[in-house]
C-alpha positions in Angstrom: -15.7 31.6 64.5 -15.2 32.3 60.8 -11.7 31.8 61.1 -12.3 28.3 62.2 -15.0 27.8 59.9 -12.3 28.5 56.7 -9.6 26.8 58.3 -11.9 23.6 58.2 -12.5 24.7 54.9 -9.3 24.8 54.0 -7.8 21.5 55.6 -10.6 19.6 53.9 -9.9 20.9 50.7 -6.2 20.1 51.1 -6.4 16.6 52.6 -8.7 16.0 49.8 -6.6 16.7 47.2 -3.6 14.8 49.0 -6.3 12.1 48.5 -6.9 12.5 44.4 -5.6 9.6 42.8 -2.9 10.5 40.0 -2.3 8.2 37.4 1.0 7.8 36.1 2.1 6.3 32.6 4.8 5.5 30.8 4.2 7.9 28.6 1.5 11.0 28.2 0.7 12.9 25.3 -0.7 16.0 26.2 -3.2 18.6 25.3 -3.3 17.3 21.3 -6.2 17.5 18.9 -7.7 14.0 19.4 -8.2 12.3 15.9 -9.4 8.7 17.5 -9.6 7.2 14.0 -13.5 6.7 13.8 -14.6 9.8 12.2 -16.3 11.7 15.1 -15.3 15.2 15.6 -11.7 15.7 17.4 -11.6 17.3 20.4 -8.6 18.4 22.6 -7.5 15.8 25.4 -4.5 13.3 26.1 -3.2 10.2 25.8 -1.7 7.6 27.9 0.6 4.5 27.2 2.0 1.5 29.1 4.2 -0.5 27.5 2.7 -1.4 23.9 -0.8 -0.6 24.4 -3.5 2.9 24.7 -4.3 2.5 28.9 -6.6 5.9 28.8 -7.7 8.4 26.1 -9.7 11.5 26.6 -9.9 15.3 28.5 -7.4 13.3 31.1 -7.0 14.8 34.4 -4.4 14.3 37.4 -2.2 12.3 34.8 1.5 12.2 34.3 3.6 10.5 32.2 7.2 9.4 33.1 8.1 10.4 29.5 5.8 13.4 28.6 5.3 15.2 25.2 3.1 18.5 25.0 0.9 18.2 22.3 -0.4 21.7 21.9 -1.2 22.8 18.3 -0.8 18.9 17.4 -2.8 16.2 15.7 -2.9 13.0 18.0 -4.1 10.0 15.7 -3.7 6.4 15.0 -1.0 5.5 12.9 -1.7 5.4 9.3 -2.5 1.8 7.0 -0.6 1.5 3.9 -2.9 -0.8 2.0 -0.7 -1.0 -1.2 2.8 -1.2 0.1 5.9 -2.2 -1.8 8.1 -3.0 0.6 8.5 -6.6 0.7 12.4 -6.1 -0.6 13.5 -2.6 0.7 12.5 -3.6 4.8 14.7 -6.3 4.1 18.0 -4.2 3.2 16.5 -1.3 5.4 14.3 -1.5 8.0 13.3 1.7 9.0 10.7 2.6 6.4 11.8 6.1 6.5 9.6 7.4 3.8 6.6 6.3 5.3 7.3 7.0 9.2 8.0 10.4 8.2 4.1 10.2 7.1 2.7 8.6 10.0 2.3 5.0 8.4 2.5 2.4 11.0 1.6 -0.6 8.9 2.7 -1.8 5.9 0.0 -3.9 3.6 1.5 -6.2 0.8 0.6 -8.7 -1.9 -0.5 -7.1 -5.3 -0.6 -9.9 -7.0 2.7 -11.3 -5.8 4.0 -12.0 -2.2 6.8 -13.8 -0.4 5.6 -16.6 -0.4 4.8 -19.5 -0.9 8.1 -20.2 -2.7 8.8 -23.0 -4.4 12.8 -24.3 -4.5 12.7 -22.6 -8.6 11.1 -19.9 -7.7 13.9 -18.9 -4.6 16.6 -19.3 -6.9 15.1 -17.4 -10.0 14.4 -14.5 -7.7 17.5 -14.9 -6.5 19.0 -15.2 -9.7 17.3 -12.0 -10.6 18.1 -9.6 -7.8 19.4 -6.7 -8.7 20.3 -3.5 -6.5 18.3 -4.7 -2.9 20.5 -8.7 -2.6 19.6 -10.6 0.6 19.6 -14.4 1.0 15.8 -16.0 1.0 15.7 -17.6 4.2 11.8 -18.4 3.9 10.0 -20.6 2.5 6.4 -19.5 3.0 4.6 -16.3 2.9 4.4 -16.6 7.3 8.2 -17.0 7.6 8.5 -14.2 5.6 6.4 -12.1 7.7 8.2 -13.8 11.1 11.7 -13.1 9.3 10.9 -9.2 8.7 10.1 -9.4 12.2 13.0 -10.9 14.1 15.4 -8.8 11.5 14.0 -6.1 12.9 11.0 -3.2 11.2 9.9 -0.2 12.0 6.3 -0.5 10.9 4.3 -3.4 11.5 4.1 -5.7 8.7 1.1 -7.6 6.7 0.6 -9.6 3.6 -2.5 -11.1 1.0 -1.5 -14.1 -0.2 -0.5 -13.5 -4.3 -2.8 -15.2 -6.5 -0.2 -15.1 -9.1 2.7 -16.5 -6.3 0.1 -19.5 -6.2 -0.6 -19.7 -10.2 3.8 -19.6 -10.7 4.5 -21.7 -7.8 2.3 -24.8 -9.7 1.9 -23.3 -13.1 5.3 -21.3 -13.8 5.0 -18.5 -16.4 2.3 -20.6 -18.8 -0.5 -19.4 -20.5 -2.9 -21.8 -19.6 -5.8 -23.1 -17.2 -4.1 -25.2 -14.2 -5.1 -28.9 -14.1 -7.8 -30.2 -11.4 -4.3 -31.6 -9.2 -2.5 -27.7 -9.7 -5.8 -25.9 -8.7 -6.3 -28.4 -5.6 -2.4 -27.6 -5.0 -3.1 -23.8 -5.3 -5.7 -24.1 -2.9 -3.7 -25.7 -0.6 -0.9 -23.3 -0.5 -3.9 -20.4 -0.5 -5.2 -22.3 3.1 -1.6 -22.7 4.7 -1.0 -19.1 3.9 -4.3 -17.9 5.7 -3.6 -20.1 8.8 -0.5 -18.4 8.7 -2.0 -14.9 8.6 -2.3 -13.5 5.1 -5.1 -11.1 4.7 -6.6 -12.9 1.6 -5.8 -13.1 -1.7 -3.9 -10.5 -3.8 -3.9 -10.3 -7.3 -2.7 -8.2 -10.1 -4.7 -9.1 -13.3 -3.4 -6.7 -16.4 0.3 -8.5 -16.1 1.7 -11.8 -17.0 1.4 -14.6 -15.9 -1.5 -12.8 -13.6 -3.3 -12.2 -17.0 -3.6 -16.0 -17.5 -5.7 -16.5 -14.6 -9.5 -17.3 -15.7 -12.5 -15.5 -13.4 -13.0 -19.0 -12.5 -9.8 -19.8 -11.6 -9.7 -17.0 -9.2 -13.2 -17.9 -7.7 -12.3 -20.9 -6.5 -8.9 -19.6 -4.5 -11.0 -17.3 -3.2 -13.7 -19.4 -1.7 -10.5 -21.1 0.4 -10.0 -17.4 1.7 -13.6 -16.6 2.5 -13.7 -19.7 4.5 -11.3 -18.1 6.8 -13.0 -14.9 6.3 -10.4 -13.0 4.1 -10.5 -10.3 1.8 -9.8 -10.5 -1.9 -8.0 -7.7 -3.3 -7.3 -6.4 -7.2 -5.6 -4.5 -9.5 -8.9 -5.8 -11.3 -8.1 -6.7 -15.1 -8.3 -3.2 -17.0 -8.5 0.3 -15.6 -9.0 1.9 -18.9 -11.1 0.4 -22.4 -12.4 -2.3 -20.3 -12.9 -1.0 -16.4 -16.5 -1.2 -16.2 -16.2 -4.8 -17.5 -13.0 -5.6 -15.1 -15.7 -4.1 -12.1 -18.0 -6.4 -12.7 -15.8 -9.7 -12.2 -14.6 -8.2 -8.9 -18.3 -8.4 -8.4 -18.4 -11.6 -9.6 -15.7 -12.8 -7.9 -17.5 -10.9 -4.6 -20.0 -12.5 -5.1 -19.6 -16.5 -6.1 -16.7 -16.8 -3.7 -19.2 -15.1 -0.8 -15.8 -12.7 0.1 -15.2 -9.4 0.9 -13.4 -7.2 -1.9 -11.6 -4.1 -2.4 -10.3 -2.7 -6.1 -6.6 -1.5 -5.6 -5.6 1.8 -6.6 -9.2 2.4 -8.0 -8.4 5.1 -11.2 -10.2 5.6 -15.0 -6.8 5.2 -17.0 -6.8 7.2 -20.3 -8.6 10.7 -21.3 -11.7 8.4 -23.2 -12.5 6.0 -20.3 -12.3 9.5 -17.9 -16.1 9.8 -18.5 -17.2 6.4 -17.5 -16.7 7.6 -13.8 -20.6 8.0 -13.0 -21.0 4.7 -14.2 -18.0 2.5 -12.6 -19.2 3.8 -9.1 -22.9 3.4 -9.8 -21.9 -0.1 -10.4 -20.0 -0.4 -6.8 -22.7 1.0 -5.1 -25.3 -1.1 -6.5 -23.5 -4.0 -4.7 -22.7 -2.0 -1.6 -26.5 -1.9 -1.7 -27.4 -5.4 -2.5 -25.1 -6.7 0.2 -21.8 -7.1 -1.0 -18.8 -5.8 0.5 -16.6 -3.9 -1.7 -14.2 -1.0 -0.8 -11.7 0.4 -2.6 -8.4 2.3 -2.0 -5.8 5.0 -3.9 -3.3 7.0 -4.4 -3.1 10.8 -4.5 -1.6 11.0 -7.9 -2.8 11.1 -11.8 0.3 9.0 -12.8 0.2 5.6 -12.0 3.9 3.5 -11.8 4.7 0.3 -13.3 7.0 -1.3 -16.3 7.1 -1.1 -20.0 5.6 -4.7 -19.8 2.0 -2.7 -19.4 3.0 -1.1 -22.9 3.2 -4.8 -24.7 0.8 -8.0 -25.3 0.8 -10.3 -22.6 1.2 -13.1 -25.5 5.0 -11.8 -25.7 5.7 -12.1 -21.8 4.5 -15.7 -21.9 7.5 -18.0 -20.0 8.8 -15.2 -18.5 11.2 -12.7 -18.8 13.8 -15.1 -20.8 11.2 -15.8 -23.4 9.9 -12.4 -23.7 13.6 -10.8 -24.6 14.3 -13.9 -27.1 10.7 -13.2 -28.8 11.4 -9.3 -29.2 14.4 -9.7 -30.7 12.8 -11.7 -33.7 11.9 -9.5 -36.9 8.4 -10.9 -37.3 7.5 -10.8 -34.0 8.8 -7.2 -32.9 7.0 -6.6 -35.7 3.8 -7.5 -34.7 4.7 -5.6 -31.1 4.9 -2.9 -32.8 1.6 -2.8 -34.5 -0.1 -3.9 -31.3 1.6 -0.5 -28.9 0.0 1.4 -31.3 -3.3 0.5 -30.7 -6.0 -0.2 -28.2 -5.6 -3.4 -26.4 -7.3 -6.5 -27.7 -9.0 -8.2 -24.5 -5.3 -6.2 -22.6 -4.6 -3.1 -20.9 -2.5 -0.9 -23.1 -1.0 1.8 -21.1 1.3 2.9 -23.5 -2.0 3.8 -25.9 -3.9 5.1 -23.1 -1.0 7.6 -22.3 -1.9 9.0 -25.4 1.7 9.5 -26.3 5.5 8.5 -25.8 6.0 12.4 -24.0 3.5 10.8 -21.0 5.7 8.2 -20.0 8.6 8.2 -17.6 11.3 5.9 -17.1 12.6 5.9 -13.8 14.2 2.3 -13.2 17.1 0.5 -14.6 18.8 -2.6 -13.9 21.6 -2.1 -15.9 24.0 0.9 -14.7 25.0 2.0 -18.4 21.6 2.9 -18.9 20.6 4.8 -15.4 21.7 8.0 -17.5 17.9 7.9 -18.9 16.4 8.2 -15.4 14.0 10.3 -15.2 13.5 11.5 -19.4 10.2 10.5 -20.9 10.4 7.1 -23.6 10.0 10.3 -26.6 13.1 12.2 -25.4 15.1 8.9 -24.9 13.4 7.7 -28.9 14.6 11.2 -30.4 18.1 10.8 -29.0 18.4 7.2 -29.9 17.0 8.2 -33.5 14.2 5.4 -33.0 10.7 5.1 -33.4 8.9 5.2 -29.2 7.6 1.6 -29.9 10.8 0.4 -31.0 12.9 2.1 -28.5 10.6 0.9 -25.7 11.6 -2.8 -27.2 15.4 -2.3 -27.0 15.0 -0.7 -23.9 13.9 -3.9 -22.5 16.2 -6.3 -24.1 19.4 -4.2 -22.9 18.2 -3.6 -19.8 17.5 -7.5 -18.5 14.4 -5.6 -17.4 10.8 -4.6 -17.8 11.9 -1.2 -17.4 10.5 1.0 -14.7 8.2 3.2 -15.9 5.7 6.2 -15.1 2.6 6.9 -17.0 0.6 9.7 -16.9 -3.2 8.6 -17.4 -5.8 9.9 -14.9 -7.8 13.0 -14.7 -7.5 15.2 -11.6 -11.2 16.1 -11.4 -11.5 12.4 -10.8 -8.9 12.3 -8.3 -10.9 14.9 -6.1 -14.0 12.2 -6.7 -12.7 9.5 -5.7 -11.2 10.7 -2.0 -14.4 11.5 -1.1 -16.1 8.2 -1.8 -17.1 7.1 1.7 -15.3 3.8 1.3 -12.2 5.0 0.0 -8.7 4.2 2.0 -5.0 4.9 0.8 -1.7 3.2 -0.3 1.1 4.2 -1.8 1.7 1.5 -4.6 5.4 1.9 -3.7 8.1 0.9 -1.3 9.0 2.5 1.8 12.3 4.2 1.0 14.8 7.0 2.1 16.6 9.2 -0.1 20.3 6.9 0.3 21.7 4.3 -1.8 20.8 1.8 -3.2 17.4 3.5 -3.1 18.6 6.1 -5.1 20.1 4.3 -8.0 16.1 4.8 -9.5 13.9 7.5 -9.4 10.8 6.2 -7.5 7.2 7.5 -7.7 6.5 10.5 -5.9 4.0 8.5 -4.0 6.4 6.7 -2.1 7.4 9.5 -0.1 4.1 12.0 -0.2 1.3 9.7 -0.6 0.0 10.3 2.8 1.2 13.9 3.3 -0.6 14.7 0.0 -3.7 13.9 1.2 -3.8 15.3 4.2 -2.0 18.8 3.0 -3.3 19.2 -0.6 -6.5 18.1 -0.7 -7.8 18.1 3.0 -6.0 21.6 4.0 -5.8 23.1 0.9 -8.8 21.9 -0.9 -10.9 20.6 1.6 -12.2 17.6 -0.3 -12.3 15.8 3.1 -12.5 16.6 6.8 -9.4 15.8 8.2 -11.9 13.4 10.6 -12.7 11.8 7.8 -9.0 11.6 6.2 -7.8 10.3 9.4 -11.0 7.6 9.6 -9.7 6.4 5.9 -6.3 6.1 6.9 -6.8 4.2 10.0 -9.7 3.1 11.2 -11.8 1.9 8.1 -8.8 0.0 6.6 -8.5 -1.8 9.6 -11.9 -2.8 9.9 -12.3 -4.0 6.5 -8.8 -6.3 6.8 -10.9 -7.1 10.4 -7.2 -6.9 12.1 -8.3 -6.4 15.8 -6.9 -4.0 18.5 -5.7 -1.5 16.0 -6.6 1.6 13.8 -8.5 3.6 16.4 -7.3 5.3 19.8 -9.2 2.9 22.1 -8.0 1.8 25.1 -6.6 -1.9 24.7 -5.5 -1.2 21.6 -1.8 -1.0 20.5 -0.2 2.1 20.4 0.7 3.2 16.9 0.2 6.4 16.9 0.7 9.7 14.7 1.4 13.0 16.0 1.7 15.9 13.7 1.3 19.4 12.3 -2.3 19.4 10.1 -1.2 23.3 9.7 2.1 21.9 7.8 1.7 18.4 6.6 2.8 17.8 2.9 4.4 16.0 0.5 7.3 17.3 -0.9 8.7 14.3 -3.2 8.0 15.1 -7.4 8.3 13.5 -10.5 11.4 15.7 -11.5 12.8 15.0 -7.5 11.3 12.2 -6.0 13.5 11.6 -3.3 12.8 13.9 -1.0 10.8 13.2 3.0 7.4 14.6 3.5 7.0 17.6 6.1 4.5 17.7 9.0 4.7 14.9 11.1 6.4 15.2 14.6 6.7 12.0 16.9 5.3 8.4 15.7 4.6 5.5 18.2 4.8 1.9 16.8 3.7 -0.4 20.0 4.4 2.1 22.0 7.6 2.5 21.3 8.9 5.9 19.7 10.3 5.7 16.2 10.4 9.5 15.1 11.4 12.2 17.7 11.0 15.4 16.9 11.1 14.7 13.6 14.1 12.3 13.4 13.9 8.9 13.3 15.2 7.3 16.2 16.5 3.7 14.6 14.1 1.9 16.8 12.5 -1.3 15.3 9.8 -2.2 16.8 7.6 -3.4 14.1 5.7 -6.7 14.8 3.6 -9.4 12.0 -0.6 -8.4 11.8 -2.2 -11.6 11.1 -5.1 -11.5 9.0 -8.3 -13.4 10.7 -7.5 -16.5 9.6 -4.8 -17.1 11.8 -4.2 -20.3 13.8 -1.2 -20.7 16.3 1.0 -23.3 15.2 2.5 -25.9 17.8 
């Protein structure tokens, strides 16, 4: 009788599990640490994907996959948000955004200041006129068939855009130093709507350079009410980060406010050892508007140089007309003169890097236009002044005439204790400030910032393994999914089912940056395999040349007949 009774047993159990559904996808990542991009603690499950979207997530069982990757000893996330990217020319002559897939980014955020649009007919051919190593043909005319044209040639990483407030101010204004007209600011705004119902994220701008610097608070209020409307962001590299960054805070706020938007300060740093103690104060400020009701975020990189041109070194009163003018001004006695005098001290009413560096040994130059003078790459503007037998100011002068440039440049101004403060800020998300790159030519005709190939990587290996400034729940939550509630793009930056699959896989035991100042170009370590729409675009740690990178609209967008 017990025989029969186990061999009922037995066939039940068997038919029973002949009956358990298995659910097949197309692909399954297995058995990873689950980093669903909210901040919650990570737990170890699995993940499945058909065709470009998440179809399950979680401690999966009966699953397989008709592609499968073991995950063990892995980090499963959502693929990373650039929110400062630099890419708009380098996708264009290379698509595959090595530099950044090899960190897990899976979408690339652009418009400090400037975009690709709109473009009016002298502003194509004066860019075009202008190119230098990346030359393509401008086949766009707005800031949308930019985005579409990126798309259809073919990206790696999804692509997104602000719309630059200064693109808007040349576009009806050129390079002049003064207030647009009532018609210019009505055409301004114009352009600023088209490019929202074409899917920009807001409105970008870039306030310490010229012509940006010529833009009044009001001025930028009023393009800004045109993006809230659509419920956009504004985004700044606000109008001093040194002698006059609590003062540039508070007309983001300002701004934040009057125009009823949603803002975020780019690259959020106290440039220059005096303005290092006014931390405290700058995010007391910030918080007392998170508090009142304003929405204001902010976003970094890992570094305490900051990248940019010797243009940041000189009055924007000189730059005035653009780069033509500016070379014809500096080469007049009086007026070099008077340059001079003004590098040497602290800006009047302008940033100064060049004084906030504190001296000529703190800056870097690391990009040249003109090939007789790439032999500098990479010595600081004193080494190049001693060899040249000049004084810093006045090398920095001829450095921009001869070159046809402003003269890539790295300055070293922030303080590393602040660094640590700032990643920790609960509102705090990341972007490189640079292009997406890869250590061939003509990439490496310059010597980039170090952050363009270890922004990411730095983060998570320095100062969440190492120094465990952050959970690496929370890192992963600022790299994902807070960016990409704050730009409100929908079905992406967290591993929910329905969403699309970017995703990150990688080693949180060996993820680093290994790029530096003295050798730049060099990929970051750690990451594994990389998912853009479910479609894999590193293997094993090798990028497999797939493209599959689509345009995020911002959510403004309206579909166009």
């Amino acid at each position: 009788m017990n025989h029969l009774k186990n061999y009922l047993i037995a066939f039940l159990v068997i038919t029973a599990i002949g009956c358990v559904k298995v659910n097949t996808y197309d692909i399954l990542i297995k058995n990873g640490q689950i980093l669903d991009g909210s901040g919650q603690p990570s737990y170890i499950g699995s993940l499945g994907i058909n065709a470009d979207t998440i179809a399950a997530v979680g401690k999966l069982e009966n699953t397989k996959g008709l592609k499968e990757i073991d995950a063990t000893g892995l980090s499963v996330s959502p693929g990373f948000i650039n929110m400062l990217s630099w890419s708009t020319e380098s996708l264009i002559i290379d698509g595959k955004s090595e530099s950044d897939i090899r960190q897990g980014v899976t979408l690339e955020v652009m418009g400090e200041g400037w975009s690709m649009g709109p473009l009016s007919e002298e502003m194509r051919q004066e860019q075009q006129r202008t190119q230098k190593d990346f030359k393509y043909d401008i086949e766009w005319t707005t800031l949308g068939e930019y985005l579409e044209f990126l798309q259809n040639k073919g990206v790696s990483t999804n692509v997104a855009s602000f719309v630059g407030a200064t693109t808007l101010r040349i576009h009806e204004l050129g390079e002049a130093n003064r207030p647009p007209t009532t018609q210019e600011l009505e055409n301004m705004k114009t352009l600023a709507k088209t490019a929202m119902e074409e899917g920009a994220m807001g409105i970008g701008s870039s306030l310490i350079y010229a012509p940006a610097f010529y833009a009044d608070t009001q001025e930028l209020i009023e393009l800004c009410k045109v993006a809230s409307q659509y419920d956009g962001m504004y985004i700044s590299h606000i109008r001093s980060e040194g002698d006059y960054w609590l003062e540039a805070i508070d007309e983001l706020l300002q701004i934040a406010n009057e125009a009823d938007i949603a803002a975020e300060i780019y690259h959020l740093k106290a440039g220059g050892k005096d303005n290092w103690s006014k931390w405290e104060t700058a995010i007391a400020k910030i918080d007392s508007a998170r508090n009142a009701g304003l929405k204001i975020t902010t976003d970094m990189y890992n570094y305490t140089a900051g990248a940019t041109g010797l243009d940041a070194s000189m009055p924007p009163w000189v730059q005035e007309g653009g780069y033509g003018k500016w070379a014809e001004r500096l080469q007049d006695p009086a007026i070099r003169k008077k340059v001079i005098n003004e590098m040497k001290a602290k800006g009047d009413g302008w940033e100064n890097l060049y004084f906030a560096a504190g001296s000529p040994e703190k800056l870097i130059l690391n990009g040249f236009r003109s090939d007789s003078l790439r032999y500098l790459t990479g010595k600081t503007l004193g080494e190049v002044a001693r060899m040249r037998g000049t004084s810093p100011e006045e090398t920095a002068i001829d450095l921009v005439v001869q070159d046809s440039s402003r003269v890539g440049t790295v300055y070293f101004l922030m303080s590393e204790e602040n660094v640590k403060k700032q990643i920790a800020l609960p509102y705090m998300s990341f972007g490189s400030d640079a292009a997406s790159i890869a250590p061939v030519k003509p990439f490496t005709n310059y010597s980039p910032h170090p952050r363009a190939y270890g922004n990411v990587a730095r983060l998570l290996g320095k100062y969440v393994r190492e120094e465990k400034i952050i959970s690496l729940e929370e890192a992963i939550y600022k790299l994902s999914g807070l960016p990409a509630s704050n730009l409100k793009i929908k079905k992406r930056g967290t591993l929910t089912v329905g969403n699309f699959a970017d995703i990150a896989i990688f080693n949180a035991e060996t993820v680093i940056d290994k790029a530096t100042f003295d050798n730049s170009h060099q990929f970051a370590e750690g990451m594994v395999h990389v998912f853009v729409n479910g479609e894999q675009v590193l293997q094993n740690k090798q990028h497999t040349g797939a493209m599959p990178g689509r345009v995020v609209r911002g959510p403004g967008y309206k579909t166009r007949n």
